[in-house]
C-alpha positions as a Markdown table, in Angstrom:
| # | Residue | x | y | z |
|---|---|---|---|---|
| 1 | Unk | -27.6 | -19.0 | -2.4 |
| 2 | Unk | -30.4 | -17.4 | -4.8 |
| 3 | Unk | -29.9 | -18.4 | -8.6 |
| 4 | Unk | -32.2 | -17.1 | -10.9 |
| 5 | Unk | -32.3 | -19.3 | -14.5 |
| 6 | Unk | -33.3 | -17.6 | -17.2 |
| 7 | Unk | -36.0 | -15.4 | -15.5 |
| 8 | Unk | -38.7 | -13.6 | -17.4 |
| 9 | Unk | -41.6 | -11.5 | -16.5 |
| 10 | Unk | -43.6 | -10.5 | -18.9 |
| 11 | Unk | -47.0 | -8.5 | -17.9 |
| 12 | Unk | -50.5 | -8.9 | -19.8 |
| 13 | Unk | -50.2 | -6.1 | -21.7 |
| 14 | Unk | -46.8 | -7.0 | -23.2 |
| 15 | Unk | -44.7 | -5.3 | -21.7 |
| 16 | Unk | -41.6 | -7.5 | -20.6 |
| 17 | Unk | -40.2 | -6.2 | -17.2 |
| 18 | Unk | -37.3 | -8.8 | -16.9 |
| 19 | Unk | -35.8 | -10.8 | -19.9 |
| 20 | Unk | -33.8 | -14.1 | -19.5 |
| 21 | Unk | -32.3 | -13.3 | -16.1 |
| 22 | Unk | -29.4 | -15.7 | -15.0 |
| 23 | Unk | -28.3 | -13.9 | -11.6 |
| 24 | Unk | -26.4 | -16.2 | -8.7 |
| 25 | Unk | -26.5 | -14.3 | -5.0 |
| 26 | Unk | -24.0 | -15.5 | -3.0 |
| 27 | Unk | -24.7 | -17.4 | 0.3 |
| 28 | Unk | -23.8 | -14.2 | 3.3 |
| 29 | Unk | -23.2 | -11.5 | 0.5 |
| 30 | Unk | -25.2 | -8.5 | -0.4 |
| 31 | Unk | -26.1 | -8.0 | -4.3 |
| 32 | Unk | -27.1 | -5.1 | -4.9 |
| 33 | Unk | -29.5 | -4.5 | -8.2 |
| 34 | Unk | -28.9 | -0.8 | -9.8 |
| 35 | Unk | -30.4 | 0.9 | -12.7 |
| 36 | Unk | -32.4 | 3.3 | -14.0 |
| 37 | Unk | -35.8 | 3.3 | -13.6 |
| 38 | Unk | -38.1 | 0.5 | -15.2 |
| 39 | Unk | -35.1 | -1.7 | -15.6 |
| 40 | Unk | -36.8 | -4.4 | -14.0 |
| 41 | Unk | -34.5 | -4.5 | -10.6 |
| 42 | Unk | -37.4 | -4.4 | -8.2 |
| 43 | Unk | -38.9 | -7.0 | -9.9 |
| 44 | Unk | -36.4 | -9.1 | -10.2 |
| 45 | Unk | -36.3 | -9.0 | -6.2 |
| 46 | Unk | -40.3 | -9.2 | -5.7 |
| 47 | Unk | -40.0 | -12.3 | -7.7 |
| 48 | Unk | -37.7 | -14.3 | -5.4 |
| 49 | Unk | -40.4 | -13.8 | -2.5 |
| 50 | Unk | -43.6 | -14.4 | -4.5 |
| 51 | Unk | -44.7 | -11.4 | -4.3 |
| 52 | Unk | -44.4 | -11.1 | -7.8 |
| 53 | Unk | -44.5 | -14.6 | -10.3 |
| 54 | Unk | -41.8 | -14.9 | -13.0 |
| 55 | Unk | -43.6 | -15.6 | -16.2 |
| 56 | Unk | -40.8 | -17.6 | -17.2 |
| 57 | Unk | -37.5 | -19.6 | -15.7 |
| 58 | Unk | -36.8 | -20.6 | -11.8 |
| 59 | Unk | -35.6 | -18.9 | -9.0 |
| 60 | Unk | -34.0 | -21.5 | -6.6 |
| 61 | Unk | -33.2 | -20.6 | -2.7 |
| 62 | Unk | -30.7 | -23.3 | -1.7 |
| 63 | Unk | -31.4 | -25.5 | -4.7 |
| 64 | Unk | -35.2 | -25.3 | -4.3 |
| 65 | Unk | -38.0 | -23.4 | -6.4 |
| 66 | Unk | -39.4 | -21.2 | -4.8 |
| 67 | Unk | -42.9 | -22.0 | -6.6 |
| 68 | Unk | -42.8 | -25.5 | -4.8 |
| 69 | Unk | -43.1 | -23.5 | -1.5 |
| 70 | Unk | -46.5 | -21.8 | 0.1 |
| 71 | Unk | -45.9 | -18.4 | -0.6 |
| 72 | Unk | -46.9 | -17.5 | 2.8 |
| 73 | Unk | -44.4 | -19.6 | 4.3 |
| 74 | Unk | -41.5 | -19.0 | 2.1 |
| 75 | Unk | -42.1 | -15.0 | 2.9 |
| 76 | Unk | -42.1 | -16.1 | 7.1 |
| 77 | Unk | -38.4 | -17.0 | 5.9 |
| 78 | Unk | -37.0 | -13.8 | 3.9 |
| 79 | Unk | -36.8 | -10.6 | 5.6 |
| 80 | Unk | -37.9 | -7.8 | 3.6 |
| 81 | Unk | -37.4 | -4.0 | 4.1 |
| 82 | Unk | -39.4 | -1.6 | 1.5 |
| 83 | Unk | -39.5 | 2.4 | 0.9 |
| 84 | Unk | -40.2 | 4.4 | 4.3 |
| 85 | Unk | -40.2 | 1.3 | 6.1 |
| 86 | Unk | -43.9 | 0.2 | 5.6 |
| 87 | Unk | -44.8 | 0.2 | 9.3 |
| 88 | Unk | -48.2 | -0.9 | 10.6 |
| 89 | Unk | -49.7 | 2.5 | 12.4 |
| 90 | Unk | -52.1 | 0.5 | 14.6 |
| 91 | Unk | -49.2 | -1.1 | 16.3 |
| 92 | Unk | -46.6 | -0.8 | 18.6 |
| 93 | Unk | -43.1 | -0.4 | 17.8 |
| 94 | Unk | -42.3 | -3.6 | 19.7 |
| 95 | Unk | -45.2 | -5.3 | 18.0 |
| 96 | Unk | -44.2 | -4.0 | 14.5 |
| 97 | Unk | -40.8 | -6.0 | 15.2 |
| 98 | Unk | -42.5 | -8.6 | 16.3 |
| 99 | Unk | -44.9 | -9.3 | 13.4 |
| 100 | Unk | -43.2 | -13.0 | 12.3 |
| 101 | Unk | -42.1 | -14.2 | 15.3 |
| 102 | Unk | -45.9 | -14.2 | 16.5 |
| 103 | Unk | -47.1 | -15.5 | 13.2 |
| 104 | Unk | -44.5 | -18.5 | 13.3 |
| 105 | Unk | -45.8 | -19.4 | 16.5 |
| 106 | Unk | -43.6 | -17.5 | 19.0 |
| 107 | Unk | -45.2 | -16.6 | 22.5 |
| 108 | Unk | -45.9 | -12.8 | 22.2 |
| 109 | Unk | -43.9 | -12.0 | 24.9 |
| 110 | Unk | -41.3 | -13.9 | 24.1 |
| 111 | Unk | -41.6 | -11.9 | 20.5 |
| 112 | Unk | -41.6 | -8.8 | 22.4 |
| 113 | Unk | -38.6 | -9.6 | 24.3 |
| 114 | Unk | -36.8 | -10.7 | 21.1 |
| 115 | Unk | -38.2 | -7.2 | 19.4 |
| 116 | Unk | -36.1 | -5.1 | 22.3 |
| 117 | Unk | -32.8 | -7.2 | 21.3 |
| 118 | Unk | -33.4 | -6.2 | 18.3 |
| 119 | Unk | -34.2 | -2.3 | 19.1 |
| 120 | Unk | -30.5 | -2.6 | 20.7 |
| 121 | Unk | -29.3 | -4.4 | 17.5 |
| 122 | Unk | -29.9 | -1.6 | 15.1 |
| 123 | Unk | -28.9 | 1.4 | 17.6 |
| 124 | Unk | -32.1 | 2.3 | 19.2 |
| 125 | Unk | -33.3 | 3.0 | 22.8 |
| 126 | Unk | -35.8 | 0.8 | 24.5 |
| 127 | Unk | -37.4 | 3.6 | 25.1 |
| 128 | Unk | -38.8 | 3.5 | 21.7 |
| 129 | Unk | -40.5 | 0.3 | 22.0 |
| 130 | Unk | -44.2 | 0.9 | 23.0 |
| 131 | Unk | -44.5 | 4.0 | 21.0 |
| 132 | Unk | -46.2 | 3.9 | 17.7 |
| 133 | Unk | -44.4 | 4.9 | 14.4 |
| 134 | Unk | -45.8 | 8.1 | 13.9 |
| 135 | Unk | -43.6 | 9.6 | 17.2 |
| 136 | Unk | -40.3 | 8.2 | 15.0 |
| 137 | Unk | -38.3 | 10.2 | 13.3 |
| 138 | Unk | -38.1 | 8.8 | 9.5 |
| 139 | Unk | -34.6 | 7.3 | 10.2 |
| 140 | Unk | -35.7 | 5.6 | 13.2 |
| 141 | Unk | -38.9 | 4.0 | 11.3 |
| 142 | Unk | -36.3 | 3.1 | 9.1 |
| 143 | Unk | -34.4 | 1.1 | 11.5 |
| 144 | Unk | -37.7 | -0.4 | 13.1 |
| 145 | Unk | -38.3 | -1.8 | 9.2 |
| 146 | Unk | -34.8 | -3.8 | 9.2 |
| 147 | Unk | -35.4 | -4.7 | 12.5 |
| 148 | Unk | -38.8 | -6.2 | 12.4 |
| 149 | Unk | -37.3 | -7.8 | 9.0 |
| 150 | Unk | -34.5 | -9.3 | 11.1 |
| 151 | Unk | -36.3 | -10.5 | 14.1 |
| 152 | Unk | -37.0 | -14.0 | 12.9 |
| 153 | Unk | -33.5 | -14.5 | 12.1 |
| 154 | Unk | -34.1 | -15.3 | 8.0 |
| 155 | Unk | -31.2 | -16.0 | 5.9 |
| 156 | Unk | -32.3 | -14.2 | 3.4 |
| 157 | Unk | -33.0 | -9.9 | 3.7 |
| 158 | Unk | -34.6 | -8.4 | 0.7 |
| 159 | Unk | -34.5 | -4.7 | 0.8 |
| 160 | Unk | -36.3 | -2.4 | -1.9 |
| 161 | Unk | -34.7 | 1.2 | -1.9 |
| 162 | Unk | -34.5 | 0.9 | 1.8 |
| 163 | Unk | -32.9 | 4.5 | 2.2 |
| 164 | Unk | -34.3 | 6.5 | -0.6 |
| 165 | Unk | -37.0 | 8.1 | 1.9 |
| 166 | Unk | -34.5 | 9.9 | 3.9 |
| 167 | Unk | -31.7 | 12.7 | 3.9 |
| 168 | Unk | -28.3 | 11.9 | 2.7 |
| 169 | Unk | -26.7 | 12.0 | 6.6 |
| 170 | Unk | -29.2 | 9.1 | 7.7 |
| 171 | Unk | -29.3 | 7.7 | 4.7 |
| 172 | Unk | -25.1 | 7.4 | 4.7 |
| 173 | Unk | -25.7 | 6.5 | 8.7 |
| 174 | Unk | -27.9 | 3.8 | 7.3 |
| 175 | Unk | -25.8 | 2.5 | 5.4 |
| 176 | Unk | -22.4 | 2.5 | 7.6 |
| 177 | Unk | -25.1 | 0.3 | 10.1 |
| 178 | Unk | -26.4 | -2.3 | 7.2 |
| 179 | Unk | -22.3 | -2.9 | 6.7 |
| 180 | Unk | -21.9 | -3.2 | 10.3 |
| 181 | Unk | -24.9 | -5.7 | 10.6 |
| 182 | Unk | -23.7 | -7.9 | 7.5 |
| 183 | Unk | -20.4 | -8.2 | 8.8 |
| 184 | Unk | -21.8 | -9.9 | 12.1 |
| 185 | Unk | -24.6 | -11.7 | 11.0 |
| 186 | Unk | -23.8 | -12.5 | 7.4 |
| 187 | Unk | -27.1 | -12.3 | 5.6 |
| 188 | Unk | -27.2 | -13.3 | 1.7 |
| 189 | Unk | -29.1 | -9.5 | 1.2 |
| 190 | Unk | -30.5 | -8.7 | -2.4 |
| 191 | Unk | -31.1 | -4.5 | -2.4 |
| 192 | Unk | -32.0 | -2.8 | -5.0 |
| 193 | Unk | -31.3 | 1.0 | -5.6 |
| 194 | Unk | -30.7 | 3.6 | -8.2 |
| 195 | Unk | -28.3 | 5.3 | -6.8 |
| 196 | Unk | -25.0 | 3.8 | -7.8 |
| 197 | Unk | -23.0 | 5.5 | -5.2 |
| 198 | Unk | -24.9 | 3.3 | -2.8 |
| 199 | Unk | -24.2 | 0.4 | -4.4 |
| 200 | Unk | -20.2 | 1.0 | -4.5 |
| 201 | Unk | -20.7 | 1.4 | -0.4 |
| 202 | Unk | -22.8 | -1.8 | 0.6 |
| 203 | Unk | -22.7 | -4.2 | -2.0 |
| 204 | Unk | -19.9 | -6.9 | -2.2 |
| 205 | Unk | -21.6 | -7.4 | -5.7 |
| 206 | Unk | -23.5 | -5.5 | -7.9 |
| 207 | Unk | -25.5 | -6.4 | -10.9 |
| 208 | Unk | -26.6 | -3.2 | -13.1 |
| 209 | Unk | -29.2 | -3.9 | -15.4 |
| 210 | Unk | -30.0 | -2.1 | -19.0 |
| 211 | Unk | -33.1 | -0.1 | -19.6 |
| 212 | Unk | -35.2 | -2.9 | -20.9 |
| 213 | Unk | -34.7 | -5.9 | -17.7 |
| 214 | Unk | -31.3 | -6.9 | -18.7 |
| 215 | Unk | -28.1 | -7.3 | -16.7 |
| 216 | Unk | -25.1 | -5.0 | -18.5 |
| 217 | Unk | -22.5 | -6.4 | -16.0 |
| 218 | Unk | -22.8 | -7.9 | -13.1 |
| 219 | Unk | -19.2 | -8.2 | -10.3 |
| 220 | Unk | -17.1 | -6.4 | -7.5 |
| 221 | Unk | -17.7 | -2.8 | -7.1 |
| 222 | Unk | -13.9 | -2.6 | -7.9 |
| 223 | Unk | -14.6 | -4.6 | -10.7 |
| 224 | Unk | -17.5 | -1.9 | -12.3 |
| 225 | Unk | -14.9 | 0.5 | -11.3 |
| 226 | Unk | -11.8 | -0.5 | -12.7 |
| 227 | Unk | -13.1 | -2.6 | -16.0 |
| 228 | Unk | -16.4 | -1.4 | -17.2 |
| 229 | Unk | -17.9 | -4.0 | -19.2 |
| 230 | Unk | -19.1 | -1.0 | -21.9 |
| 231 | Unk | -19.8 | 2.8 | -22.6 |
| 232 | Unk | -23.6 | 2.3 | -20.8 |
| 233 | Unk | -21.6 | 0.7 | -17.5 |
| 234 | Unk | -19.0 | 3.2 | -18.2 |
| 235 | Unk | -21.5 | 6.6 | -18.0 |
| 236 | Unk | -23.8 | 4.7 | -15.3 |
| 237 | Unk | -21.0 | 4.5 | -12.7 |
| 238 | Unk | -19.4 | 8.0 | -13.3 |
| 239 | Unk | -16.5 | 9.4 | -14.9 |
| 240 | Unk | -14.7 | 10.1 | -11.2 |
| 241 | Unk | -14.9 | 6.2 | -11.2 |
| 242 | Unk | -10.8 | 6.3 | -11.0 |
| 243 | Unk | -11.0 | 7.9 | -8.1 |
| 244 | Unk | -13.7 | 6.4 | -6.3 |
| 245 | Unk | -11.8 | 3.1 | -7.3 |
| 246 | Unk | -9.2 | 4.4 | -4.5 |
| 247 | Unk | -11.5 | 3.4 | -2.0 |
| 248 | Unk | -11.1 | -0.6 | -2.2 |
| 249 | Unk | -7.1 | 0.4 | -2.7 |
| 250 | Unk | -5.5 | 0.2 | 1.0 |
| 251 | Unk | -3.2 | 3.0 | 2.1 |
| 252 | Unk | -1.0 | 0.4 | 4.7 |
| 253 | Unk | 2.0 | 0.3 | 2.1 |
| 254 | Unk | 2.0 | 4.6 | 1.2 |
| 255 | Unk | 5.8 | 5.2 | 2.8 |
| 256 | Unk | 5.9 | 8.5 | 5.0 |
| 257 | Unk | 8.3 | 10.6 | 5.4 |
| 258 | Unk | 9.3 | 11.6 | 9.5 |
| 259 | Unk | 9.4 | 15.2 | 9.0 |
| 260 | Unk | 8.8 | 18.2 | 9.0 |
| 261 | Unk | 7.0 | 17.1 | 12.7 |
| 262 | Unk | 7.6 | 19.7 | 15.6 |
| 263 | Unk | 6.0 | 19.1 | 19.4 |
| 264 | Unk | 3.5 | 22.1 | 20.7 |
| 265 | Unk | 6.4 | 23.1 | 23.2 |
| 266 | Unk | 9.2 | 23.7 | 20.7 |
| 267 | Unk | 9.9 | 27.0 | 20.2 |
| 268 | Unk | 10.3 | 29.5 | 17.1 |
| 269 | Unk | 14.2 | 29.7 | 17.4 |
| 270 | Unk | 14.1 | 26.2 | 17.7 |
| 271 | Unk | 11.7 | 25.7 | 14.6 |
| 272 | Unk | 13.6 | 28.2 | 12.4 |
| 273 | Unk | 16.5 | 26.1 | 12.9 |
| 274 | Unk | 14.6 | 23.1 | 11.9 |
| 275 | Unk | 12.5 | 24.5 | 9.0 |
| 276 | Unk | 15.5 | 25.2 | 6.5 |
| 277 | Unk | 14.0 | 24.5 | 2.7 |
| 278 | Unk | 10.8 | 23.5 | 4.5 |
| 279 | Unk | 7.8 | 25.9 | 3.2 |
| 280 | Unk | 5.4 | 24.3 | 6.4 |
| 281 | Unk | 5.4 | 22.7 | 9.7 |
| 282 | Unk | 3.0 | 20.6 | 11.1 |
| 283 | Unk | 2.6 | 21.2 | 14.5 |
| 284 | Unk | 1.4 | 18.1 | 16.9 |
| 285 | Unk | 0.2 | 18.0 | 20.5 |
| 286 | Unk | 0.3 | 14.8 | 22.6 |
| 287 | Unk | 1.8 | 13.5 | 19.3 |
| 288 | Unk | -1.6 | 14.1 | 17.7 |
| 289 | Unk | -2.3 | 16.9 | 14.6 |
| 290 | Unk | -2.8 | 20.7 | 15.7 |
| 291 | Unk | -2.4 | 22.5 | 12.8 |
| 292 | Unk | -0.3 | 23.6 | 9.7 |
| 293 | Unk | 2.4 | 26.7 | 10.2 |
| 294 | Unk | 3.3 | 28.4 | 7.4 |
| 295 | Unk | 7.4 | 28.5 | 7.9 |
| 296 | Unk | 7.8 | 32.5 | 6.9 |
| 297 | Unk | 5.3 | 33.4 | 9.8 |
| 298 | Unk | 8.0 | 32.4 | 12.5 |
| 299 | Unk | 10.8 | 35.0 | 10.8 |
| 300 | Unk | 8.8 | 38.3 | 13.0 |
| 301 | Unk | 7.8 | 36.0 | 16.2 |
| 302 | Unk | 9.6 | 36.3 | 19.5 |
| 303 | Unk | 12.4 | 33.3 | 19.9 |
| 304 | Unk | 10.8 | 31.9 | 22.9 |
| 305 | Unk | 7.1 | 31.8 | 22.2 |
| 306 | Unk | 5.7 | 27.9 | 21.9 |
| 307 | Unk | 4.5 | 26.6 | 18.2 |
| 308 | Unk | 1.8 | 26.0 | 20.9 |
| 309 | Unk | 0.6 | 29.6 | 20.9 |
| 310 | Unk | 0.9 | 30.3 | 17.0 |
| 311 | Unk | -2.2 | 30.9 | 15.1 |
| 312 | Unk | -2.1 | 27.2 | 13.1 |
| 313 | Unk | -3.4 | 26.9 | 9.2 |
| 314 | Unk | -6.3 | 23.7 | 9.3 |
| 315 | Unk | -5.4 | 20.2 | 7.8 |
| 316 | Unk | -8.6 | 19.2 | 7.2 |
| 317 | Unk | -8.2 | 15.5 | 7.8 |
| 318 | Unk | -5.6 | 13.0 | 8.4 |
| 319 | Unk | -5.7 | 9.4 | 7.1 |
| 320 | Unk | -5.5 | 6.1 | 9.5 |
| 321 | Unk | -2.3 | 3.9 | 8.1 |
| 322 | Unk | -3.8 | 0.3 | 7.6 |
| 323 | Unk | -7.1 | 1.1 | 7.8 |
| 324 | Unk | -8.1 | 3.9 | 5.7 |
| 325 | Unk | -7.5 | 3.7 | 1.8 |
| 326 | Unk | -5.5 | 5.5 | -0.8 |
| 327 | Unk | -8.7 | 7.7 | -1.7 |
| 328 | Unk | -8.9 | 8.9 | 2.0 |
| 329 | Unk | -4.8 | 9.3 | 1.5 |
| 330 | Unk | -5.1 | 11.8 | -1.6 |
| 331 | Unk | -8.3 | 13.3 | -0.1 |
| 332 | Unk | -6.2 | 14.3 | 2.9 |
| 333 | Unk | -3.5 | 15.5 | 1.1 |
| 334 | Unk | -5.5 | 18.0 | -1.2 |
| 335 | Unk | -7.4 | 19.5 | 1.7 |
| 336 | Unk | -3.9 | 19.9 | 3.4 |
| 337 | Unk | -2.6 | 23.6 | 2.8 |
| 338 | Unk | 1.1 | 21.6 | 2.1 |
| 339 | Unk | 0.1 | 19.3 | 0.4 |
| 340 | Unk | 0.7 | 16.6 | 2.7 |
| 341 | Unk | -1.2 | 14.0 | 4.0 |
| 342 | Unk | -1.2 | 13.3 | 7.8 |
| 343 | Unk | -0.6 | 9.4 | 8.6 |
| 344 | Unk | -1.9 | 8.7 | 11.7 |
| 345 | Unk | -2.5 | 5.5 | 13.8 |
| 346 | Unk | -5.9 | 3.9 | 15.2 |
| 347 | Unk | -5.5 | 6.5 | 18.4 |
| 348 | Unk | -4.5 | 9.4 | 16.3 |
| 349 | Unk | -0.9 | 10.3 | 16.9 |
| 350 | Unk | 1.0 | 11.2 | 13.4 |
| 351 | Unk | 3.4 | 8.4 | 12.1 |
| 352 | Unk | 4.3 | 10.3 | 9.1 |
| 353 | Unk | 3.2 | 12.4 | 6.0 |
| 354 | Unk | 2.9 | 11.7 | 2.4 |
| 355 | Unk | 3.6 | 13.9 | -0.2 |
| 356 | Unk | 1.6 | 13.9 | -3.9 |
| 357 | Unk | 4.5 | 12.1 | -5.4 |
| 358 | Unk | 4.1 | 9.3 | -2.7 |
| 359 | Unk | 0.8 | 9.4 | -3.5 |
| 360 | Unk | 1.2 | 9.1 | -7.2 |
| 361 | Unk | 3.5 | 6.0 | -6.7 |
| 362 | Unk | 1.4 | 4.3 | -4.8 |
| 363 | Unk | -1.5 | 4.4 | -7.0 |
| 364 | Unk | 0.3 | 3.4 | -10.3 |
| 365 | Unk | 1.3 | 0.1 | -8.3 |
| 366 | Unk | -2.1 | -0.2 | -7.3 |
| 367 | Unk | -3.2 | 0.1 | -11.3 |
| 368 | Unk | -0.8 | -2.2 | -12.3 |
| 369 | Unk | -1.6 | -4.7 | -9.7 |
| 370 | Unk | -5.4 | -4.3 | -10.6 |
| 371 | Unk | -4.8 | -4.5 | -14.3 |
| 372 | Unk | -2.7 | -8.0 | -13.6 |
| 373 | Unk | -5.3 | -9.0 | -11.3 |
| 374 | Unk | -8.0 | -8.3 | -14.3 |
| 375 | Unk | -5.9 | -10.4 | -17.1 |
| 376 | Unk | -5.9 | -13.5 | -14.9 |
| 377 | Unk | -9.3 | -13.0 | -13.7 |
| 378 | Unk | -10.4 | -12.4 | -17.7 |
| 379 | Unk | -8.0 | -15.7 | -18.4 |
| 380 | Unk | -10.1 | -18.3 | -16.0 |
| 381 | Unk | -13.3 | -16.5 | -15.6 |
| 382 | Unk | -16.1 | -18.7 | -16.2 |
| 383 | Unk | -19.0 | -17.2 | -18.5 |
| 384 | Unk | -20.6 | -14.1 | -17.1 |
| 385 | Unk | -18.8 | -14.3 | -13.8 |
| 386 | Unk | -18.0 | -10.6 | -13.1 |
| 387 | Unk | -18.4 | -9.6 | -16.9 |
| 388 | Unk | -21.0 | -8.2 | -19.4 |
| 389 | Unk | -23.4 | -11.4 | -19.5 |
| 390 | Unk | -23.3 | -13.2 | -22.5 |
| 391 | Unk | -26.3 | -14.3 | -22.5 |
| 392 | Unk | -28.1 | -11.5 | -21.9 |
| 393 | Unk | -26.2 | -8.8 | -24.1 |
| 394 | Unk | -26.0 | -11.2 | -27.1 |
| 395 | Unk | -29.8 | -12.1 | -26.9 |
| 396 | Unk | -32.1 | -9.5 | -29.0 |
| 397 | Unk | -34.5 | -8.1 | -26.5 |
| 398 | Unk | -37.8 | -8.6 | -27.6 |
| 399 | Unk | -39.7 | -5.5 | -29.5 |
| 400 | Unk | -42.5 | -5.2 | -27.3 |
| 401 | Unk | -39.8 | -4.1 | -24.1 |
| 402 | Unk | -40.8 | -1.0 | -23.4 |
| 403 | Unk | -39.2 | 1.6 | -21.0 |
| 404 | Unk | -42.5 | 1.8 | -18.9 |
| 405 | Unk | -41.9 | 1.8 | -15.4 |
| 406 | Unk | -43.7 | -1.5 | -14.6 |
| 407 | Unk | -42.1 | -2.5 | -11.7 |
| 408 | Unk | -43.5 | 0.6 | -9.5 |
| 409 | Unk | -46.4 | 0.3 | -10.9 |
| 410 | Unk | -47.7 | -3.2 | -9.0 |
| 411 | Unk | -48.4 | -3.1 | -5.6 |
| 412 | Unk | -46.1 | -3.2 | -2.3 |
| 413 | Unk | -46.7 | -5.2 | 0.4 |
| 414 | Unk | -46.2 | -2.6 | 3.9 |
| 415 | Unk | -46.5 | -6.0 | 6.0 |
| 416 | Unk | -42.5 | -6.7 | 6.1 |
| 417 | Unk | -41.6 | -10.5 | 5.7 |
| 418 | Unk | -45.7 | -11.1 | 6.4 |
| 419 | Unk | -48.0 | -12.6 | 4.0 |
């Protein structure tokens, strides 16, 4: 676990970049640290490697401060991942990941062999190991960064705006791998972003901080979602928050309806027989989604011809029952031209449809469940445990904070976890 107590930086001039921080990360959880810019949230990370000293407070790593440790060797220990990776040009891919396995004493080709498992960990060819980072696309550089921040096994990853450097496809690709890594190696990972979307997808907590190096609210991303602590939390997450909120709802419970579900090979006679007060049909093959037939285009079609060879509308997606969640649910349903969402199973083959009513139900259970879920949680929370944080919201922030961007304005490390 990282706790911060009552953390403060304040710079020569002043200007205070973090005020009073009391943060706990988890043990194997990822925090995430979002706000706008000059908040104080990559501070608040540089601090718990040294890289930058709190002015004020402690910052414990399992119960000890991390100003009774050599800075060197307490960096050896946390993995650290910064803008456009921070690669060292002069070196080899495989010796980039390599880096602090050599300089904690590991035979270098025993570090190179360890820098390869880790080229397989985060989805790239071994190819890629003796070139140099300037033959990498900036996704791939990316990946080398986590994985050279990985290859000592820490317990700790710190990752500054790991993604911001790249388009949105590898950036989302990024991310889908970072959830796939924490979920098998369960790292206690602080991130910091700005962009709160980001934050709803990786974090299991997030802790968004006020212009001035303050923390507005800190829990779940349902929690940010469904119970903003004010109107700044409130405008900072979005006003589609209600729908984005969908996402953490599962779809397993939405009841589907069996019909109306006709094979490839049944023909029109047969499917005008079957389509009485139905305005669509879904057509299936191998039990799978083909397409949408509007019913009044069978009325002029020959009796024998296969649903098979009808021109078919597009259902855009369906939805996996008991994996997927209810935002994927209504998502499907509006891109569907019936208005029906297509429940399939984990090898695609339709179990059913849901209809915008379904739909509806589904979600007002899943608000009143959440709103009892919030009245016990607000009953036996402790202090500041996934609320606005008392101490920090009640506390005048001294006059000299100022909005100035200090944070970016100190300099970055490009060595990784190095000293």
């Amino acid at each position: 676990m990282i706790t911060f107590e009552r953390v403060t930086k304040r710079y020569p001039d002043g200007t205070v970049a973090v005020h009073a921080l009391d943060l706990d990360v988890p043990a194997g959880q990822t925090m995430v640290l979002v706000g706008p810019s000059g908040c104080g949230k990559t501070t608040s990370l540089r601090m718990i490697n040294r890289l930058t000293e709190p002015s004020e407070g402690r910052i414990l790593l399992d119960g000890r401060d991390v100003r009774d440790q050599d800075p060197a060797l307490l960096r050896r220990g946390i993995g650290y991942v910064i803008q456009q990776a921070g690669l060292f040009p002069h070196r080899t891919v495989q010796d980039n990941i390599a880096t602090v396995p050599v300089l904690v004493g590991t035979r270098r080709s025993a570090a190179r062999a360890r820098a390869r498992e880790m080229l397989a960990l985060v989805g790239l060819d071994q190819e890629l190991a003796t070139r140099y980072p300037h033959q990498l696309s900036g996704g791939q550089q990316q990946r080398v960064g986590v994985a050279r921040a990985l290859a000592a096994d820490p317990p700790v990853l710190l990752m500054d705006e790991p993604f911001s450097a790249v388009d949105p496809l590898v950036r989302s690709s990024l991310q889908d791998e970072l959830i796939a890594l924490q979920a098998q190696l369960h790292k206690t990972i602080v991130l910091v972003t700005h962009d709160i979307e980001e934050a709803i997808k990786v974090g299991d907590r997030i802790a968004l901080f006020h212009p001035h190096g303050t923390i507005a609210q800190v829990g779940t991303p349902e929690r940010l979602l469904g119970a903003p602590a004010d109107s700044y939390v409130a405008d900072f997450v979005g006003f589609d928050r209600g729908i984005r909120r969908l996402s953490f709802v599962a779809a397993g419970g939405l009841p589907l309806d069996g019909g109306p579900l006709l094979d490839a090979a049944t023909t029109v006679e047969q499917a005008r027989a079957q389509a009485t007060g139905q305005a669509w049909l879904l057509v299936t093959a191998d039990g799978r989604p083909a397409g949408w037939v509007p019913a009044e285009r069978l009325a002029d079609l020959p009796a024998n011809l296969p649903l098979g060879q009808v021109p078919t509308e597009g259902f855009g997606h369906s939805f996996t029952v008991g994996t997927d969640s209810l935002r994927v649910a209504l998502d499907a349903a509006v891109l569907s031209p019936a208005g029906l969402a297509i429940g399939v199973d984990g090898d695609g083959r339709v179990l059913g449809l849901a209809s915008f009513d379904d739909l509806r139900a589904a979600i007002t259970a899943a608000s009143k469940q959440d709103a009892a879920r919030q009245r016990e949680a607000a009953a036996g929370a402790m202090p500041g445990q996934d609320e606005a944080v008392p101490g920090e919201r009640d506390e005048a922030v001294p006059e000299e904070v100022v909005s100035q961007d200090q944070e970016d304005s100190q300099p970055t490390s490009s060595a990784g976890a190095a000293p």
